[in-house]
C-alpha positions as CSV (number, residue, x, y, z in Angstrom):
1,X,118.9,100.2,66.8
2,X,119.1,103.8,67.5
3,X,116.4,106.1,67.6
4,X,116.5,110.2,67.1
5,X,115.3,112.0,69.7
6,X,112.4,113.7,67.2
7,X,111.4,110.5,66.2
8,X,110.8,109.6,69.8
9,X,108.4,112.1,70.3
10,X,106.5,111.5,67.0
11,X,105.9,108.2,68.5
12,X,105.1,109.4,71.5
13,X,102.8,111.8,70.2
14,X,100.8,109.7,68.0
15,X,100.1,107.2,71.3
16,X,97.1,107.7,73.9
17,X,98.2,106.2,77.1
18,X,94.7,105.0,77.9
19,X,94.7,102.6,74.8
20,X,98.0,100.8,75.3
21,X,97.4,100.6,79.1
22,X,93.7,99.3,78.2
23,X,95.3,96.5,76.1
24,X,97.1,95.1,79.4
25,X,95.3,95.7,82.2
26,X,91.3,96.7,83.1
27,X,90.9,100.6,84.0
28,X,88.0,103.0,84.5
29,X,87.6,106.2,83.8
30,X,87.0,108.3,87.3
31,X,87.0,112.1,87.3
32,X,89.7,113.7,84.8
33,X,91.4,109.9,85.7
34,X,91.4,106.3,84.5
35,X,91.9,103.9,87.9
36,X,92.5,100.7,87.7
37,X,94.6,97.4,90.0
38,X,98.1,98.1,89.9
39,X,100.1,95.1,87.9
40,X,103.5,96.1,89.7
41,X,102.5,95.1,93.4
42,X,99.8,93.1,95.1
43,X,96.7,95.5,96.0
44,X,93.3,95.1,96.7
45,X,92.3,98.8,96.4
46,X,93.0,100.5,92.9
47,X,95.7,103.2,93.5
48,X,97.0,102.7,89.6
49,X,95.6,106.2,87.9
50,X,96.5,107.1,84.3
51,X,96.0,110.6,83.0
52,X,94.8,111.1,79.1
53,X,95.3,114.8,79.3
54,X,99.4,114.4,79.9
55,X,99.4,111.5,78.8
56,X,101.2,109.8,81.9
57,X,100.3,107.2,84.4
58,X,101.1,106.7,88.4
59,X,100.6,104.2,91.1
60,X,100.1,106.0,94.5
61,X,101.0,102.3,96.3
62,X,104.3,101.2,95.2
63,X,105.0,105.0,93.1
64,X,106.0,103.4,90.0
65,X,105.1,106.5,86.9
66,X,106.3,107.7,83.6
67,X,104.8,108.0,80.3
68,X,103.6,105.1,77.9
69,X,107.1,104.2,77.0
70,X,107.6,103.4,80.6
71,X,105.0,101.5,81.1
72,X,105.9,99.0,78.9
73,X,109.3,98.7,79.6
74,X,107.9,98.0,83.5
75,X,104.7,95.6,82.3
76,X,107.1,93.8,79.7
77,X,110.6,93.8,81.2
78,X,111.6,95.5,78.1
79,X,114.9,98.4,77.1
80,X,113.8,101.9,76.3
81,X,114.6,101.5,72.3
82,X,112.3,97.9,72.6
83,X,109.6,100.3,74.3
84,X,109.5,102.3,71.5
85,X,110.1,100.1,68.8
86,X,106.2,98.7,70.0
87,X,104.6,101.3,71.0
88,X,105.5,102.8,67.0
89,X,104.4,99.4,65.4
90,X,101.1,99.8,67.3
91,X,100.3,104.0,66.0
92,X,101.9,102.7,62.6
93,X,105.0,104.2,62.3
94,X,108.2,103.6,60.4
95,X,111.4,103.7,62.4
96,X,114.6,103.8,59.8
97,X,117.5,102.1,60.7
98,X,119.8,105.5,60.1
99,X,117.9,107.3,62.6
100,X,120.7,108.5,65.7
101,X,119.7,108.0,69.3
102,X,120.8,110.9,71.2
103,X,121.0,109.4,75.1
104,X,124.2,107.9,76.1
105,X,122.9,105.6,78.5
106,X,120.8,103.8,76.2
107,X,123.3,103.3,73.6
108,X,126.0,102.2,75.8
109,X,123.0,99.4,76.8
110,X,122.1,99.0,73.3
111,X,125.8,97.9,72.6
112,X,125.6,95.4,75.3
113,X,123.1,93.7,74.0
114,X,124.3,93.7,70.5
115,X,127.8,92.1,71.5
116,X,125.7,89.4,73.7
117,X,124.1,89.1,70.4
118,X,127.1,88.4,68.5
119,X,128.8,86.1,70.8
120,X,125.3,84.3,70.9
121,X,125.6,83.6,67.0
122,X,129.1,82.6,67.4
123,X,128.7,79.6,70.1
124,X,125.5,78.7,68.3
125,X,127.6,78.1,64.9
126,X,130.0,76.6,66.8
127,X,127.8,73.9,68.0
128,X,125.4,73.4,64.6
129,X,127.8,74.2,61.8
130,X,131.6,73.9,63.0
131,X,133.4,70.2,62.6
132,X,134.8,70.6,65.7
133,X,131.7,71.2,68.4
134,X,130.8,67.6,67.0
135,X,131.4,65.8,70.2
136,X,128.8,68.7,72.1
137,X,126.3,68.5,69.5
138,X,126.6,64.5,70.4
139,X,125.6,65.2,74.1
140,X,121.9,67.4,72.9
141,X,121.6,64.4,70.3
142,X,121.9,61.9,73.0
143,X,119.5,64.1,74.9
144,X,117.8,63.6,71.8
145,X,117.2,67.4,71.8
146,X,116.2,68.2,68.2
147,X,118.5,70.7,66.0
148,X,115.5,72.9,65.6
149,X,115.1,72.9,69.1
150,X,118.9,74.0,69.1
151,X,118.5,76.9,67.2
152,X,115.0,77.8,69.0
153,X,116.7,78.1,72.4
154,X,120.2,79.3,70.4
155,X,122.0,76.4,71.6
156,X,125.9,76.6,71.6
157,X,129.2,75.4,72.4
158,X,132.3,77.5,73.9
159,X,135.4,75.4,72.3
160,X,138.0,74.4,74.9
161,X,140.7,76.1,73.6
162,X,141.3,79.0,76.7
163,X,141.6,82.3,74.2
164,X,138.9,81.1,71.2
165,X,136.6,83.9,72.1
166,X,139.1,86.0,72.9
167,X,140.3,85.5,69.4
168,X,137.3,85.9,67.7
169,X,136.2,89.4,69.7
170,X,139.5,90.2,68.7
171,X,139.3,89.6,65.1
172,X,135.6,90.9,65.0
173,X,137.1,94.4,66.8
174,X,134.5,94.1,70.1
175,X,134.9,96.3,72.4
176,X,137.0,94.1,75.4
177,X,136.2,96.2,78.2
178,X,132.7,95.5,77.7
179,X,133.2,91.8,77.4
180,X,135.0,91.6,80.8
181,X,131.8,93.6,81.6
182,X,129.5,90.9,80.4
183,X,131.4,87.8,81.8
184,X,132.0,86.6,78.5
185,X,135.5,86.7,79.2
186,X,137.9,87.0,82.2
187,X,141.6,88.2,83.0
188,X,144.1,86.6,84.7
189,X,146.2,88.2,87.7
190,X,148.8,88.9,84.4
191,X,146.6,91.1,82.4
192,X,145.7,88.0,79.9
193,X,142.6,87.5,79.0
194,X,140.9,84.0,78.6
195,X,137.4,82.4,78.0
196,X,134.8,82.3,80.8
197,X,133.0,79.4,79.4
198,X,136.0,77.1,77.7
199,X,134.5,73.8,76.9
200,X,131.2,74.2,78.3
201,X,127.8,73.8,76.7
202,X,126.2,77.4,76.2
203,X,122.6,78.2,77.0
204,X,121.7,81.7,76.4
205,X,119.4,83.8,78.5
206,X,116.6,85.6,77.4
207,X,114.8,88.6,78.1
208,X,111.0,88.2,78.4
209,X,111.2,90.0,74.8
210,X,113.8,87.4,73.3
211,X,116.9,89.8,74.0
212,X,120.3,87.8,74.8
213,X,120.9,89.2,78.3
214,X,123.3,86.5,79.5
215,X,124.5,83.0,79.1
216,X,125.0,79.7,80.9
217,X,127.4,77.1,80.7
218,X,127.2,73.7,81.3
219,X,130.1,71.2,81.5
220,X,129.4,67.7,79.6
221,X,132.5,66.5,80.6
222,X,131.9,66.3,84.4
223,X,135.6,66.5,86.2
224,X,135.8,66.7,90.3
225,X,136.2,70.1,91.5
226,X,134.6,71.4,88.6
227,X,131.3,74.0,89.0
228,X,128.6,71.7,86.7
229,X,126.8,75.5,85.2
230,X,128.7,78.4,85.6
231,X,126.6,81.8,85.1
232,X,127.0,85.4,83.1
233,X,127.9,87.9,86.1
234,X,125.0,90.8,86.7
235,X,125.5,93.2,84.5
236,X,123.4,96.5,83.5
237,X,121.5,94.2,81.1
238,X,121.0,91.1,83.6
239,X,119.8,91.1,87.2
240,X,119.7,87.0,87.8
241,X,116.5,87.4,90.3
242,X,114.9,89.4,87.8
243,X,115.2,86.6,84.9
244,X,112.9,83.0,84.5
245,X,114.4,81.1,82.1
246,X,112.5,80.6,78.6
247,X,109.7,83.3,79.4
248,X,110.0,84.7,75.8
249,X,108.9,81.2,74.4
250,X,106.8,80.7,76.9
251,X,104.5,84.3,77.5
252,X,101.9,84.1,74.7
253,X,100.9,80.0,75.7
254,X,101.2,81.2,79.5
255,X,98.5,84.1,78.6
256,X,96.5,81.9,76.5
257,X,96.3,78.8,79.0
258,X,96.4,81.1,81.8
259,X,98.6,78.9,83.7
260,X,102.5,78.3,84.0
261,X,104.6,75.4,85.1
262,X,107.8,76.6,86.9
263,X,110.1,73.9,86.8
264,X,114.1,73.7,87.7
265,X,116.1,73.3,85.1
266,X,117.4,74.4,81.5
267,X,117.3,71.2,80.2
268,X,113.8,70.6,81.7
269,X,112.4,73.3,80.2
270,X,113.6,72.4,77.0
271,X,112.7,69.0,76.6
272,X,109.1,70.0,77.8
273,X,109.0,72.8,74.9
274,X,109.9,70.0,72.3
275,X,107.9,68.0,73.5
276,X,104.4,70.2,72.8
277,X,104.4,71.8,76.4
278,X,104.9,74.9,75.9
279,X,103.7,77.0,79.1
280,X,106.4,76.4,81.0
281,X,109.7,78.3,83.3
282,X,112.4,77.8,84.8
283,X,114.2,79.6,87.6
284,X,117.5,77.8,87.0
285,X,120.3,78.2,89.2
286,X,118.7,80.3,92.3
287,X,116.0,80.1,94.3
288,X,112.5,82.0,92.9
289,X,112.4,85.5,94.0
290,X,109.8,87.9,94.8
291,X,110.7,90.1,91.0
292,X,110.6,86.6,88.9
293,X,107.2,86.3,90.5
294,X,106.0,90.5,89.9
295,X,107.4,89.7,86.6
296,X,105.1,85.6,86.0
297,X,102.3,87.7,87.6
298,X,102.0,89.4,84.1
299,X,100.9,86.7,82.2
300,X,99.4,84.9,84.9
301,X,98.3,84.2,88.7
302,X,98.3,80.2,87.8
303,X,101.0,78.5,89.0
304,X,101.7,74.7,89.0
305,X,105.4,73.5,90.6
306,X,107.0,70.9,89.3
307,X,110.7,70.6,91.2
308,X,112.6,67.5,91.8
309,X,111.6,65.0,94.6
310,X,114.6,65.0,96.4
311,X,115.3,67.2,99.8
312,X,117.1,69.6,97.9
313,X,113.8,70.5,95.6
314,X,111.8,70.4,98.1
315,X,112.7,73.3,100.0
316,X,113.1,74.9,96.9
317,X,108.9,74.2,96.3
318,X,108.5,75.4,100.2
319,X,110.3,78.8,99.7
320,X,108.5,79.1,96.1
321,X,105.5,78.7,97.7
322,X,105.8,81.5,100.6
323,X,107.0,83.9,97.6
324,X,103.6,83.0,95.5
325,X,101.8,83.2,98.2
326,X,102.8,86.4,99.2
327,X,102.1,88.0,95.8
328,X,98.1,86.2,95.9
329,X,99.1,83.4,93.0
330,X,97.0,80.6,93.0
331,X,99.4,77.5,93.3
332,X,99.2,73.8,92.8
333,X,102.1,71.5,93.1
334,X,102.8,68.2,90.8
335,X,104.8,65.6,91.8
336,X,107.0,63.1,89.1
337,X,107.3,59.7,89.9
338,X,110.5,58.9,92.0
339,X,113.4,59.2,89.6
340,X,112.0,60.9,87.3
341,X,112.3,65.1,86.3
342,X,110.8,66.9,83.7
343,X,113.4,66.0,80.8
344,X,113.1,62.8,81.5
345,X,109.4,61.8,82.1
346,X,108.4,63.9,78.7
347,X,111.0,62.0,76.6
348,X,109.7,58.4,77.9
349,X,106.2,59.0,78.4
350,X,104.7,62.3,75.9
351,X,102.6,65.1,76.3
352,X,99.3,63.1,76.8
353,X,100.9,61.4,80.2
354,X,102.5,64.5,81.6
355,X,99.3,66.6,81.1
356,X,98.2,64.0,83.4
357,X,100.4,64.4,85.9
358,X,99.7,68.2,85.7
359,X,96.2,67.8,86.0
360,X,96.7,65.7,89.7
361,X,98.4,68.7,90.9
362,X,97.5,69.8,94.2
363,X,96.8,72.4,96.4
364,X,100.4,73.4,98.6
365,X,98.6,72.0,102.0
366,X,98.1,68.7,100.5
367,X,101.3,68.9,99.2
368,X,102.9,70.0,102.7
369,X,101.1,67.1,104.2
370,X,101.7,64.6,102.3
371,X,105.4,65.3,103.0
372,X,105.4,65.5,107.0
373,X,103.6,61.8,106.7
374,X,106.4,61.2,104.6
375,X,108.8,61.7,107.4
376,X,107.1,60.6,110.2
377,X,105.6,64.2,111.8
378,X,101.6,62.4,112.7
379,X,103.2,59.3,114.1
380,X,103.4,61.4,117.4
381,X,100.9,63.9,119.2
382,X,103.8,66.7,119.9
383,X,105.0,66.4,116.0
384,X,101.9,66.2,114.6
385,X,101.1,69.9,116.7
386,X,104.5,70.9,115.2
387,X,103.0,69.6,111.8
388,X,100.2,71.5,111.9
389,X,101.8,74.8,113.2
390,X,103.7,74.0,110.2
391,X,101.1,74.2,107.7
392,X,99.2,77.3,109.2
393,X,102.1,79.3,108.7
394,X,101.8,79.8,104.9
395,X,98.0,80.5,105.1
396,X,99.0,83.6,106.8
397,X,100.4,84.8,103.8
398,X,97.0,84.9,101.9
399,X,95.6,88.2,102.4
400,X,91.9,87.2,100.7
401,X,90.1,86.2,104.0
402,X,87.8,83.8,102.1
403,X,90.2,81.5,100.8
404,X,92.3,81.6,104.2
405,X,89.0,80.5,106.1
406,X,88.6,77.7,103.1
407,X,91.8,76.4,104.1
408,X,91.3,76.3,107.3
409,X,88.4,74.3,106.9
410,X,90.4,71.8,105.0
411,X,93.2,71.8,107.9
412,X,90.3,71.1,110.5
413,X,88.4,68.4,108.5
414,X,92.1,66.6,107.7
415,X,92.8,66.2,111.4
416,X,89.3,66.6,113.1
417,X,90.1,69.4,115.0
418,X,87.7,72.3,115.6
419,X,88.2,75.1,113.4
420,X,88.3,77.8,115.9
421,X,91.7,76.1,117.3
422,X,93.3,76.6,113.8
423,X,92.2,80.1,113.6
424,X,93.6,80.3,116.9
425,X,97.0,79.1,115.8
426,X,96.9,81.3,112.3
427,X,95.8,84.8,114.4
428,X,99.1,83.9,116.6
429,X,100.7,83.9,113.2
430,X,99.7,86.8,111.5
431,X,100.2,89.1,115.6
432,X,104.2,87.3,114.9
433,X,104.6,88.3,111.5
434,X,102.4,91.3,110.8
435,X,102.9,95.0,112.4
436,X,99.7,96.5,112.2
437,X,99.6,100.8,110.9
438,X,96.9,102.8,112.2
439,X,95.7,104.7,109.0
440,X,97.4,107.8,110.4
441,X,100.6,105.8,110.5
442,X,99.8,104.3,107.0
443,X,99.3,107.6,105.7
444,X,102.5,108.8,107.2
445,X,104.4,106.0,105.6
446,X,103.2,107.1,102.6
447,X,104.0,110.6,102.2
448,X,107.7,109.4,103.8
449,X,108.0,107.6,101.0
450,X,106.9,110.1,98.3
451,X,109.1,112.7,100.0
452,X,111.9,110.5,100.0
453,X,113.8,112.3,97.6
454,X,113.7,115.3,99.3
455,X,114.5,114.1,102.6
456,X,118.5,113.5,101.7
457,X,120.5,116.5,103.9
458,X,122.5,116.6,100.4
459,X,119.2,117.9,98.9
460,X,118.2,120.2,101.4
461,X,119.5,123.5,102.4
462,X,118.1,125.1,105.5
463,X,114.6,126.3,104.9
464,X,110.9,126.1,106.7
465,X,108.4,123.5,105.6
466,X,106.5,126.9,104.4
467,X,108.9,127.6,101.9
468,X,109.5,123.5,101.2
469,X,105.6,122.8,100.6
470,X,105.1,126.5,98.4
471,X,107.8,125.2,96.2
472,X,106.3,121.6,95.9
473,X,103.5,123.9,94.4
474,X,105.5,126.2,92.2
475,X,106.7,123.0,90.5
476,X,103.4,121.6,89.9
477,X,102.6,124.9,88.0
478,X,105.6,124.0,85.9
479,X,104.3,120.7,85.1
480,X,100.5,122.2,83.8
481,X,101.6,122.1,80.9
482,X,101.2,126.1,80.0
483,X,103.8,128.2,78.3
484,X,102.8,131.1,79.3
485,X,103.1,129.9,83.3
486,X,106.1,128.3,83.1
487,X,107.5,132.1,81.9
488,X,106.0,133.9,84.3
489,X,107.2,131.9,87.3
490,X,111.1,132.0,85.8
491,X,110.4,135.7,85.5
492,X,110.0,136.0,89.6
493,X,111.7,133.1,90.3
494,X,114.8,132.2,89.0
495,X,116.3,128.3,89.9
496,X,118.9,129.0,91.6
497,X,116.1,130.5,93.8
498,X,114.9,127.5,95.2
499,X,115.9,126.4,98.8
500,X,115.7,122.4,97.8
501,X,118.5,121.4,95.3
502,X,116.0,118.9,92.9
503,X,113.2,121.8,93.0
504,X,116.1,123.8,91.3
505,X,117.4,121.4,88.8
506,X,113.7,120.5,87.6
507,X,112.9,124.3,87.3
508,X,116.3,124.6,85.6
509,X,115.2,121.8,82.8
510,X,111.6,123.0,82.6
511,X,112.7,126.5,82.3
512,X,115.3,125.7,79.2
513,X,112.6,123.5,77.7
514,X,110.6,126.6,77.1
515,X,113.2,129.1,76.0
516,X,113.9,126.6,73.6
517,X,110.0,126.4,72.1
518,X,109.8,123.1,72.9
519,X,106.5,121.4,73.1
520,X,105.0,121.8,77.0
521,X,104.2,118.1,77.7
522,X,104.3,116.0,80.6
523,X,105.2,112.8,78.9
524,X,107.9,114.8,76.7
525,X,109.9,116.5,79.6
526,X,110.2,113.5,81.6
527,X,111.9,112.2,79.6
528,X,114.5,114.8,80.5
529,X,114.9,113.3,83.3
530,X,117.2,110.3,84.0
531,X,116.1,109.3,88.0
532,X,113.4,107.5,88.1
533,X,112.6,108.6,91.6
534,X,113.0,112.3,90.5
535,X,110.3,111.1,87.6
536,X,108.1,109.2,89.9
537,X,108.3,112.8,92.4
538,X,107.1,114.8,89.7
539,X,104.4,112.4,88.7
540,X,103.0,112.2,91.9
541,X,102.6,116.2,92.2
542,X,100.7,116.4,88.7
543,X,98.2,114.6,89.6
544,X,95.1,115.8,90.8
545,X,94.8,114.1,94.0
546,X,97.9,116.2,94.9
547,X,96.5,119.7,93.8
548,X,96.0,122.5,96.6
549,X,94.7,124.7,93.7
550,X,91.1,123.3,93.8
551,X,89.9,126.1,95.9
552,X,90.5,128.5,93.3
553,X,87.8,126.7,90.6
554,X,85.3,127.6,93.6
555,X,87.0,130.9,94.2
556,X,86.4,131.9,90.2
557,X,83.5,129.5,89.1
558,X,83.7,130.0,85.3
559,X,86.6,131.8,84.9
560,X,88.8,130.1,81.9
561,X,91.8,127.4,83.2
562,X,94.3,129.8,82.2
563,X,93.2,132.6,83.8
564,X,92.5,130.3,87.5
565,X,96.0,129.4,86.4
566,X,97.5,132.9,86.4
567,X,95.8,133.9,89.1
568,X,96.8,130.7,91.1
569,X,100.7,131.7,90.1
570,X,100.2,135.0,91.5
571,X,99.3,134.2,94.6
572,X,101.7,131.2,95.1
573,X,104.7,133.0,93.7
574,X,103.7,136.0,96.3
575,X,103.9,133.6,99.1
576,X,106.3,132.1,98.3
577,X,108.8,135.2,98.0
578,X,106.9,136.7,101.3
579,X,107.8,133.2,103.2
580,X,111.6,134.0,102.4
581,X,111.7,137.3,103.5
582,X,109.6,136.1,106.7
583,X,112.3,133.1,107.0
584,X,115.1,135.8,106.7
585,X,113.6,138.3,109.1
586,X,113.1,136.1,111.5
587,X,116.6,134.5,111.4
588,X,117.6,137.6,111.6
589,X,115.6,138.7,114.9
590,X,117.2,135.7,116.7
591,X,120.5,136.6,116.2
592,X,119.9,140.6,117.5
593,X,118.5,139.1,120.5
594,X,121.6,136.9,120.8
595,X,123.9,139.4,120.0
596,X,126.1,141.7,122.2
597,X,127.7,143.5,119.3
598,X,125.9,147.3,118.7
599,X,127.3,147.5,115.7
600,X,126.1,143.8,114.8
601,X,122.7,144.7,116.3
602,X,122.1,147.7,114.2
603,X,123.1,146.3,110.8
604,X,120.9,143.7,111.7
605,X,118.4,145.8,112.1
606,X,118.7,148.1,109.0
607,X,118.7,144.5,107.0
608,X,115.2,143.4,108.2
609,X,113.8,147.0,107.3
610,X,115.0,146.6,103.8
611,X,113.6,143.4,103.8
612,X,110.3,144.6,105.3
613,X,110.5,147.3,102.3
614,X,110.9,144.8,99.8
615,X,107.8,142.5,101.1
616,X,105.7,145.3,100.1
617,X,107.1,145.7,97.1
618,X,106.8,142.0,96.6
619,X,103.5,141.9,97.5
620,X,102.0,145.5,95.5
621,X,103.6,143.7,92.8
622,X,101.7,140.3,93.0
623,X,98.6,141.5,93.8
């Protein structure tokens, strides 16, 4: 699907910010604002601020911003075009398939997914319909893995034969290059080209919006030497550690139960689907990572774990469990008996007896117990310390003081220790792990980080932080959103004018945005923008927690916004010209003292009078 670019911004047009957000997370309106908890990072204090007026939204924590279209490609893990595509079927409006989408980028990602699309198709048919994936359709009917299960979870086979796909990307004119790109295919040392996934079992990877982003391949004919799943390669569409398995089934039962069971496997996941449970994940193949859980975190802070028995599952519930932790899920672990896994226990036993099973899960210290008695840790004073030490270590991670001090209790009650020796043992945890900021520091930290992209020496040409932070503020005029501004600073101060290389380019785009009539929106000329970092800068100095201009409301109380505005300009564009002639002069001063030269000296000289003359010029003018 492509999208023309004046379709876009009907869309965007016809969507208020507010309402979308509203439908996803809880915000109040404060001041010209809506404030509300950020969904992309853990906090406690609402720094997630939404503006109706420019229709744009900004988290002053982790500096995630953008209009409504990037919202939901952030909340729902979702491509610009699938952004879109919702945000018109919620204003009630008509995309046509012949419309063109004008950015490169997004085609070139749009054709990704179309070819994983394709190829998707193809190993699925070869699997349900073709005579010869019979002996693979044999190993999911032995699973006893139903055929509309099959096609629910696109289910495929790659045939054995080395070039088969090759062939048929060949014959079906796909571009090669991006196949190689998307690990659907490999070449040799040679220059020939051969299947990545000959004879394996195919189990395509999702998006949370039901995309193909990727594929895996499982061997059913299990030879020595031979990897058992072999994985798609990142590409621009797939980041692994960004991926849990079957989310796109799974979402709308995880919202409504408000709970998710994160298990291993494909298979597992599967099986559990068929078999009526339906809020489940998988992290298949890696260990879960700090995105997969931003991304659960979405749908739900309810997590129950449900990994194999062995050794090898359970360190992978231990390092789950530090992750979840870490972003303030609630977590319960549920434990299979011996033998048993997901796939398994659902085909022998049904729903009714695994929801059993779910609801014995427990809490991770019970869990973490149970498995140092396992192994011997409270047979012995010095390992049951070690034990304990053990299971304080986690708690740390909880930053809600109430719960830690509940679990604490439960530690001191479980081993009849005094309480005060456990918070003992956790404070020693949290002095290890924790560097504590003084709000100066903090606060530091912070603007670092929003400067950030002005910090490179690339960026940067030699100027004083006068000049630096006046033309922070000249660009914030350009983003108010007033015609008239916008021409009246290009008038005095052309792009190439600026001392910082990104101030120029964004005056630069902003400037030919006007002389070209276009509409004088936030939202819209963001979207001229490609980094998000340069978007996330200019966010940041829209908003009005940002704005030095404040003092001129009480310098003019009830003079009109436009004419505080021109005012505003005046005075900031004066400055700003002075502070370079002031930069100049004294540059300039230095180097006569230096200098030993007359001649030097006097030409020096003459140059800092013309400059002086052209100050008051400057500043007559501005006035």
């Amino acid at each position: 699907m492509r999208i023309s670019e004046n379709k876009i911004e009907e869309i965007r047009s016809a969507a208020n910010i507010v309402e979308i957000i509203s439908e996803f997370i809880q915000i109040k309106k404060r001041g010209k604002n809506f404030i509300g908890l950020c969904p992309f990072h853990n906090e406690k204090t609402s720094s997630f601020t939404v503006n109706e007026e420019k229709q744009i939204f900004h988290c002053f924590g982790c500096h995630i911003g953008g209009n409504v279209f990037k919202f939901l490609m952030e909340y729902e893990k979702v491509s610009f075009v699938e952004a879109v595509q919702d945000v018109a079927r919620r204003v009630g409006i008509t995309i046509e398939s012949n419309d063109n989408f004008s950015s490169e980028k997004q085609s070139q990602l749009e054709l990704l997914y179309d070819i994983n699309n394709t190829v998707a198709k193809y190993f699925s048919d070869n699997l349900i319909i073709k005579k010869d994936g019979e002996a693979a359709i044999n190993y999911f009917n032995n699973r006893k893995i139903k055929p509309q299960t099959m096609r629910s979870f696109g289910l495929g086979y790659c045939f054995p034969a080395r070039d088969a796909l090759v062939n048929f990307l060949k014959d079906h004119k796909i571009d090669i290059e991006k196949a190689l790109l998307l690990g659907l295919i490999g070449s040799s040392n040679d220059g020939r080209l051969y299947d990545k996934f000959s004879g394996r079992l195919i189990f395509p990877i999702f998006s949370p919006n039901g995309r193909v982003v990727a594929f895996a391949g499982r061997v059913f004919n299990e030879k020595e030497g031979t990897a058992k799943y072999l994985n798609s390669p990142e590409s621009p569409i797939y980041t692994k550690g960004r991926i849990l398995y079957g989310l796109s089934h799974a979402k709308d039962e995880i919202r409504k139960l408000d709970k998710a069971i994160l298990v291993e496997g494909y298979m597992d996941l599967i099986s559990l689907y068929q078999g009526g449970i339906k809020n489940v994940v998988a992290v298949s193949g890696t260990a879960l990572t700090e995105e997969q859980t931003i991304l659960l975190s979405h749908y739900t802070k309810n997590i129950i774990l449900l990994f194999d028995a062995d050794t090898a599952g359970i360190k992978a519930s231990m390092r789950s469990i530090e992750i979840l932790l870490k972003r303030d899920m609630e977590i319960k672990i549920a434990s299979l008996p011996r033998g048993e896994d997901p796939d398994s226990y659902i085909q022998k036993f049904g729903k009714d007896r695994f929801e059993e099973i779910i609801k014995k899960a427990i809490n991770f210290v019970e869990f973490q117990s149970a498995i140092f008695e396992s192994q011997g840790m409270f047979d012995e004073p010095s390992t049951t310390a070690d034990a304990i030490r053990e299971l304080v270590k986690p708690i740390a991670l909880i930053k809600d003081e109430l719960k830690r001090n509940l679990l604490i209790k439960n530690i001191a009650r479980k081993f009849n220790l005094r309480e005060r020796l456990i918070e003992s043992e956790l404070d020693k945890v949290i002095t290890q792990t924790t560097k504590l900021l003084t709000g100066e520091e903090r606060a530091k930290l912070r603007q670092n980080n929003r400067n950030e992209i002005v910090k490179d020496d690339s960026l940067i040409k030699k100027t004083s932080p006068a000049v630096y932070n006046l033309e922070r503020e000249i660009i914030r005029l350009l983003f108010e959103g007033n015609k008239d501004i916008i021409e009246f600073v290009a008038a005095h101060i052309p792009s190439h004018e600026f001392s910082i290389e990104i101030h120029s380019k964004i005056a630069e785009i902003v400037y030919e945005a006007c002389l070209a009539n276009e509409e004088i929106i936030i939202a819209a000329l963001l979207e001229k923008f490609d980094d998000d970092k340069v978007q996330s800068y200019i966010i940041e100095l829209t908003f009005d927690k940002y704005r030095t201009s404040k003092k001129w409301d009480e310098i003019h109380p009830g003079a009109s916004q436009e004419i505080i505005l021109e005012k505003y300009a005046k005075d900031i564009i004066r400055k700003f010209k002075v502070s370079q002639i002031d930069y100049k002069i004294s540059n300039n001063r230095k180097e006569i003292e230096q200098t030993s030269n007359e001649e030097e000296r006097f030409d020096l000289m003459k140059v800092n009078r013309d400059l002086e003359k052209e100050k008051s010029l400057i500043i007559n003018d501005l006035n």
